[in-house]
N, C-alpha and C positions, 0 to 999 in steps of 0.2 A: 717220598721219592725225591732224588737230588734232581734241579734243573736242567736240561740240556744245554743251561746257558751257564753252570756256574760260574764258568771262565769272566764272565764279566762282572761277577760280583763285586769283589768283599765289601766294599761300598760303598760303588758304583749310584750312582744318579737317577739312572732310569732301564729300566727291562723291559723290552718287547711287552705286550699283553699277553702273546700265547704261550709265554715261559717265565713268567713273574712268578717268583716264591710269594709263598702266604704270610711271612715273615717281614718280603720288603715294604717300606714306606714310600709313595709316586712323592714327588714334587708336588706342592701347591699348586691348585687351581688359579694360574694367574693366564692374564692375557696374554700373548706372543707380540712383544714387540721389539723394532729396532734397537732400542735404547736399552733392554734388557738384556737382547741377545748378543750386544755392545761388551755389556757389563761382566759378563759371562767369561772363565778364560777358556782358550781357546787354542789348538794346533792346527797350521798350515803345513798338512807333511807333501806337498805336491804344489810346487811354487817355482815356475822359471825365472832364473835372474834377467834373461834378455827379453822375455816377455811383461816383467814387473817393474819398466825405470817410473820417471815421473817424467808428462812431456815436458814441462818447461826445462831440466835437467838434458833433455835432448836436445832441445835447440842450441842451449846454452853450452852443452859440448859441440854439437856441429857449429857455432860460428867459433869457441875455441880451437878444433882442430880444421879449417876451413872444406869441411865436409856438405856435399852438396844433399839437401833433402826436398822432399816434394812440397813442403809447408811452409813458411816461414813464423808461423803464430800458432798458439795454440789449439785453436779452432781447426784452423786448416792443419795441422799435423795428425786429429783425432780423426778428423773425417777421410785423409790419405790415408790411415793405419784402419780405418772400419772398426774403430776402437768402439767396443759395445752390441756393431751391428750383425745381425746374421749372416754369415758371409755367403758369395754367391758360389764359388769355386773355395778347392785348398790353395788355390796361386791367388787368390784375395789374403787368403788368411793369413799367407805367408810373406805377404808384401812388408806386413806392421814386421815381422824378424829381418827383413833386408835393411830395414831404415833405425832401427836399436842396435843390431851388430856393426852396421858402417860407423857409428861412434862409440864403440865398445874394444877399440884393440891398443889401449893405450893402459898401464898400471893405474892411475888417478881416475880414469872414467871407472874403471873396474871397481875401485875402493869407496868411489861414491856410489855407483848405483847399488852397491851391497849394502854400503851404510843406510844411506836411504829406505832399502827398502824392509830392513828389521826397522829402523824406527816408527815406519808407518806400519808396520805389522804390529809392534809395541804401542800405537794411539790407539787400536782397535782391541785392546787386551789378548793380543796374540803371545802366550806365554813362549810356547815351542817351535821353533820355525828352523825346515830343514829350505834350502834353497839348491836347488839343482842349475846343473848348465856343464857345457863342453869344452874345455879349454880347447878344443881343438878348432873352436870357431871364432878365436880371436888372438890367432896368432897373423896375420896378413901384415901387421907392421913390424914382423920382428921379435914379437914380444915370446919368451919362452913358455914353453908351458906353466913351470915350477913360478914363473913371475906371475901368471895369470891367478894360480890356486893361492899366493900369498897375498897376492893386492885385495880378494877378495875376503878369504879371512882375515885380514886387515881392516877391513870395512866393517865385518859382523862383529870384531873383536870390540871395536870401539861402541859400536851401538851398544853391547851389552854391559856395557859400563857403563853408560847414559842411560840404561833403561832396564835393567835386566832381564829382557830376553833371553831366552836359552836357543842356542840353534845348533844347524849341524850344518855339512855340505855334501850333495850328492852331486857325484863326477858322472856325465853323461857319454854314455858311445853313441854313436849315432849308425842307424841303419843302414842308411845309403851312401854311407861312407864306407871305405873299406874295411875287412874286420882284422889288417893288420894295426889299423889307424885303433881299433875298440882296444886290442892287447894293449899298447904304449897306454893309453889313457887306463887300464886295469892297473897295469903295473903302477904308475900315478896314486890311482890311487892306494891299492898297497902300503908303497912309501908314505903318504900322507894318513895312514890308520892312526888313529889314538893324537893327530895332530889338526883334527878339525875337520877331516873327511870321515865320514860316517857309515856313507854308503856306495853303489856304485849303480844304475841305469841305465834302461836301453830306450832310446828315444827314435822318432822321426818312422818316414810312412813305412807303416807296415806292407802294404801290398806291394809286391814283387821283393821284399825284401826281407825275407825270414830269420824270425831270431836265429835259429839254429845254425843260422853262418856266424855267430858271433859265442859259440858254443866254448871256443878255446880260450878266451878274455874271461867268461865269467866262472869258469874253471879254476883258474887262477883265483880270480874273487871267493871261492868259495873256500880252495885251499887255504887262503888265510884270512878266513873266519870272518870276512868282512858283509856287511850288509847287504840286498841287491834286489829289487825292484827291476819292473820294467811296464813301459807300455806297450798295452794289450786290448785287443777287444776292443779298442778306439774305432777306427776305422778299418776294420778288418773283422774278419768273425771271429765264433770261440779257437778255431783250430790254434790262432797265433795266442792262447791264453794258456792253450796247453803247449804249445813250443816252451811258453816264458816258465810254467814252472817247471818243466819235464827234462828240459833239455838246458835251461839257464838256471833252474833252482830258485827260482825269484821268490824270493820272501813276502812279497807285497804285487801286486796288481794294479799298475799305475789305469783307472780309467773304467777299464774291464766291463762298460759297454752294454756287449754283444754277449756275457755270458750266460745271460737266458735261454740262448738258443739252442743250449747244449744241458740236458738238466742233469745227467752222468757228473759233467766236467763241475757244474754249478753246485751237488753234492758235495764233489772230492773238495773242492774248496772252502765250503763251509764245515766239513767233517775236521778238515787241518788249519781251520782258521786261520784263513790265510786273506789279512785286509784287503778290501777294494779300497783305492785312492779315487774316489769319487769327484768329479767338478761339473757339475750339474748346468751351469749356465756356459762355459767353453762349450762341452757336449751338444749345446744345442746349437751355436754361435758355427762349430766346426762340421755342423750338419750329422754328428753321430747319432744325434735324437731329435725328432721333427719339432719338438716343443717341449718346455716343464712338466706338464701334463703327461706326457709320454715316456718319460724318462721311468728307466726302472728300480731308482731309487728306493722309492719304498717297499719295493715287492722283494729286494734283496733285504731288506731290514726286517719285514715280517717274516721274510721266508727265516732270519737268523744267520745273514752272513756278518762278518766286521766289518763295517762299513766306515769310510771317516769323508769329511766334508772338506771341498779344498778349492783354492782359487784358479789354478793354472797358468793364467798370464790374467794378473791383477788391473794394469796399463790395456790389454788389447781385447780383454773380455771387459772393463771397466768395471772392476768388483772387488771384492773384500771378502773374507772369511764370513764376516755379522750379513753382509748381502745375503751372501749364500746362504747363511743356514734362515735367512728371514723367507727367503725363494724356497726356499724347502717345505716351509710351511706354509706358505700361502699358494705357491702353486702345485704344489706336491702332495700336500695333506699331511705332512708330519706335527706331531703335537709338542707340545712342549718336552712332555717325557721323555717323547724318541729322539727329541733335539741333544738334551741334557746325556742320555745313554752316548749318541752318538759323539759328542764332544769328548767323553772319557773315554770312548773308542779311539779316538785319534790320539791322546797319552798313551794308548796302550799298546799303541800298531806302532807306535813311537821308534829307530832305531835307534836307541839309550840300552846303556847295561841295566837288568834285572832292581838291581838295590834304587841303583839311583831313578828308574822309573817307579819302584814302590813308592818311593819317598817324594815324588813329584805327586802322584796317583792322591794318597793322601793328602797333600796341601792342595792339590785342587779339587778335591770331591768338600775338604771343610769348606774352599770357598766358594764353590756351587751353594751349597747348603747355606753360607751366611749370605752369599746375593739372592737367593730366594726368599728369604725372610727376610731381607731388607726390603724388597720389592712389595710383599705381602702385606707387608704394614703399610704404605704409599696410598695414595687416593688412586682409583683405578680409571679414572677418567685421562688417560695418558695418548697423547696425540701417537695416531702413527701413520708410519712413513707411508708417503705418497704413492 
């Protein structure tokens, strides 16, 4: 009898326990550690640009553009921005975005923090990195939109020449803005299809502000064939997960939270396999989940939905891709297998053409396969992280 899961075959890393073929091979029994899950490549397909800078890159823009901030030193800017911490309120959370966007409305800070932040996505063996953000929140000095999307493909352009990362950019509408402001930024995107825009996003708070007012922008998105994602089930119940695919067509599930609540709706989306963009430590930073432990990660993984693992704001959650999937398994109880499945889940929720995600697909399941056997042969007495 064929798997329910064939979809994540042909061969794929790891499968669930309760839909494994008798045919597939697990992963070696090795320890879970930092350093391997380092080693490992890896996709960040849910990554804000104005949540991901580096602080010393912030200060060192605010005293170039004489921008006034709550910190003057590194220390003091991490502990202004609650960088790490569980925030008390979403007006804590959103403090650390007021003090990245006041030095972000210039083309040079844009093309650094882009750069920047694929290179450090490439030191953690981040193969694939899509980076989302709003042009429309970094125009206050003039800067046009069209200068905004080139400074920063500009910036990824060069990183991946220095490192071969592969990425994309996803163009964000924002909720609480108006949803003539989401069409201009549709249309944006549009224009910029097949030129480094990949996809296109509904961000910002869901409650009082329903995707469905923003129904005519991703219309457009849809009519020409382009990518679209949104956040959902963050901070909101199931109801806004079925606005996002129902009514906006969303390809992906930035979050998706709250879709336990609904097991109808939690079905339909694993029936049309339709990724979660999971971020497991935000989630609980942004008060979506009271803790690791509580998170519904793995209950989406067992149950069989596509799940992929992801930073959200690298900088204001203080984390990284290897964090997270290291939190995954230690406070979560994911095992190495479901780590490995999940990893070629995030290739495959990928927004890339068909041929050219095959062909990624393969060179990273041989190099799963060869950093498990490198690891295998190693002495097992391997320090881990703190």
């Amino acid at each position: 009898m064929a798997s329910i899961r064939d979809d994540e075959l042909p061969s794929s890393t790891g499968i669930p326990s309760s839909a494994r073929r008798v045919d597939w091979v697990a992963p070696p029994a090795l320890p879970v550690t930092e350093e391997l899950l380092r080693a490992l490549p890896k996709t960040d397909l849910h990554c804000h640009l104005d949540g991901s800078m580096r602080l010393r890159t912030i200060l060192e823009l605010a005293e170039q553009q004489k921008v006034h901030l709550p910190a003057d030193t590194e220390d003091g800017l991490a502990k202004a921005i609650h960088m790490g911490e569980v925030c008390k309120s979403l007006e804590d959370y959103l403090v650390a975005f007021d003090v990245t966007l006041s030095v972000l409305q210039t083309a040079e800070a844009l093309y650094r923090a882009a750069y920047e932040l694929a290179v450090d996505a490439a030191a953690e063996n981040v193969r694939y990195l899509e980076v989302r953000y709003s042009p429309a929140l970094h125009l206050k000095k003039g800067l046009k939109m069209t200068t905004v999307i080139d400074s920063v493909l500009e910036g990824l352009r060069v990183a991946k020449r220095e490192t071969g990362i592969k990425y994309g950019v996803i163009v964000c509408g924002i909720r609480h803005i108006n949803p003539q402001t989401s069409m201009r930024l549709a249309e944006l995107s549009v224009a910029y299809k097949n030129r480094g825009v990949i996809g296109f996003d509904l961000a910002g708070a869901e409650a009082s502000f329903p995707a469905k007012d923003h129904k005519e922008a991703f219309q457009l998105i849809l009519r020409n064939n382009v990518n679209c994602t949104a956040h959902a089930g963050e901070a909101f119940g199931p109801e806004s997960i079925s606005q996002a695919i129902h009514y906006l067509g969303a390809h992906r599930i930035g979050h998706g939270t709250r879709l336990r609540e609904d097991g109808d709706l939690l079905n339909y989306v694993n029936d049309h396999r339709i990724p979660l963009e999971v971020c497991p430590s935000s989630n609980v930073q942004t008060g979506a989940v009271s803790s690791l432990d509580a998170h519904p990660l793995k209950f989406y993984f067992d149950y069989g939905l596509r799940v992929t693992i992801n930073t959200d704001n690298r900088l204001i959650t203080d984390t990284t891709v290897t964090k997270e999937l290291w939190l995954s398994h230690k406070e979560i109880g994911l095992s190495l297998e479901d780590l490995t499945t999940i990893i070629v889940s995030g290739f495959k929720s990928a927004f890339l053409p068909s041929r050219e995600k095959q062909d990624f697909l393969r060179q990273v399941n041989e190099e799963i396969t060869r950093t498990l056997a490198a690891f295998e042969k190693r002495p097992q007495m391997v320090k881990q992280p703190a």
